[in-house]
C-alpha positions in Angstrom: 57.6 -22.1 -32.4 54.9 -19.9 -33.6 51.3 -21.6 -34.4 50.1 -22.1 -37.8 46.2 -21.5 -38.1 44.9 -24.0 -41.1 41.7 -23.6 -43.0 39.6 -26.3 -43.6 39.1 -26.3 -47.5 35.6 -25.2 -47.6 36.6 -22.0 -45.7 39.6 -21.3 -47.8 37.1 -22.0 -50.9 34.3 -20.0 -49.2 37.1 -16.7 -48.6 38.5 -17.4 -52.2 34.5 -16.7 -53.7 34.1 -14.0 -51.5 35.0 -10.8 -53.3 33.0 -8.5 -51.8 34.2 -6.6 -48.6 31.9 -7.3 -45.8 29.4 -4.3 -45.9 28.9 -2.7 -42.1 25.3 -2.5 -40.5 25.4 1.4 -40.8 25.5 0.6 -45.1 22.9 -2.1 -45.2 20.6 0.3 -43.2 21.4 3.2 -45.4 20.4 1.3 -48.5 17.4 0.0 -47.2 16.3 3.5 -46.4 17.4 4.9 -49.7 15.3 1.8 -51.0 12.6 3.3 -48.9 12.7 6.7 -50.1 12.5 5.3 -53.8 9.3 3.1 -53.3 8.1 6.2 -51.3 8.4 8.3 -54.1 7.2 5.9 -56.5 3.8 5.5 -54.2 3.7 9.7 -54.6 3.8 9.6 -58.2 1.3 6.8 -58.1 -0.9 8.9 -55.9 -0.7 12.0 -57.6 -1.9 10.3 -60.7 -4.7 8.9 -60.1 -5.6 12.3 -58.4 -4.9 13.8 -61.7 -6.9 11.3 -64.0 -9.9 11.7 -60.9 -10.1 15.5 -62.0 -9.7 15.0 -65.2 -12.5 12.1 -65.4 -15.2 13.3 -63.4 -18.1 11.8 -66.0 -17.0 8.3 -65.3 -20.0 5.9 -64.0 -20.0 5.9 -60.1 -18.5 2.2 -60.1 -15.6 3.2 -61.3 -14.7 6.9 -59.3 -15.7 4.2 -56.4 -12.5 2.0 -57.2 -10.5 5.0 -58.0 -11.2 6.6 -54.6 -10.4 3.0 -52.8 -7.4 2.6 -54.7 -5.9 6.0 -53.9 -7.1 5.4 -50.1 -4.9 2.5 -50.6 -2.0 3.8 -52.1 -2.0 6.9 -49.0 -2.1 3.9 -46.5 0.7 2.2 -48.0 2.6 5.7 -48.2 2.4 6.6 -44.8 3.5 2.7 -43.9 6.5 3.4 -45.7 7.1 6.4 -44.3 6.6 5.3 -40.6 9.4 2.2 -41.5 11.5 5.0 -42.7 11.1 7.3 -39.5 11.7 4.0 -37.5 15.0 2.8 -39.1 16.0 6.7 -38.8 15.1 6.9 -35.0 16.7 3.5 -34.2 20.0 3.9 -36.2 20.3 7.5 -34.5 19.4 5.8 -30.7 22.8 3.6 -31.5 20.5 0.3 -31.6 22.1 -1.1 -34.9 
């Protein structure tokens, strides 16, 4: 006679709430990156506006082009960070290692 595999009923519950297809490495990583490439972007953007309002306000008081200069050193730092998370995932994913 052939075996019959029973589920325990928190396992049959558990596969009766899970709707969604089981997502494969390859799609997770693609989605982070894409997430990546957004908050890159969004740093960019950032960046390049406070460079604008920096040549647009060059009579502010020296206190303040000081904290405008940090926080655009800041926002660079945090772009490249991204960006070397980015190259990583990239490099790994393409070395087979997820």
């Amino acid at each position: 006679m052939a075996e019959i595999n029973k589920l325990s009923v928190g396992k049959a519950v558990d596969k009766l709430r899970d709707t969604d297809a089981p997502r494969s490495k390859m799609t997770r990583l693609d989605e982070e990156i894409g997430a990546l490439d957004r908050e890159t972007q969004r740093l960019r953007m950032t960046r390049r506006r406070l460079e604008r309002d920096q040549r647009s306000g060059s009579t502010r008081p020296n206190g303040q082009e000081a904290n405008a200069g940090r926080a655009a050193k800041l926002i660079v730092s945090g772009i490249v960070t991204v960006g070397l998370v980015v190259v990583i995932l990239v490099v790994a994913r393409n070395a087979g290692l997820f």
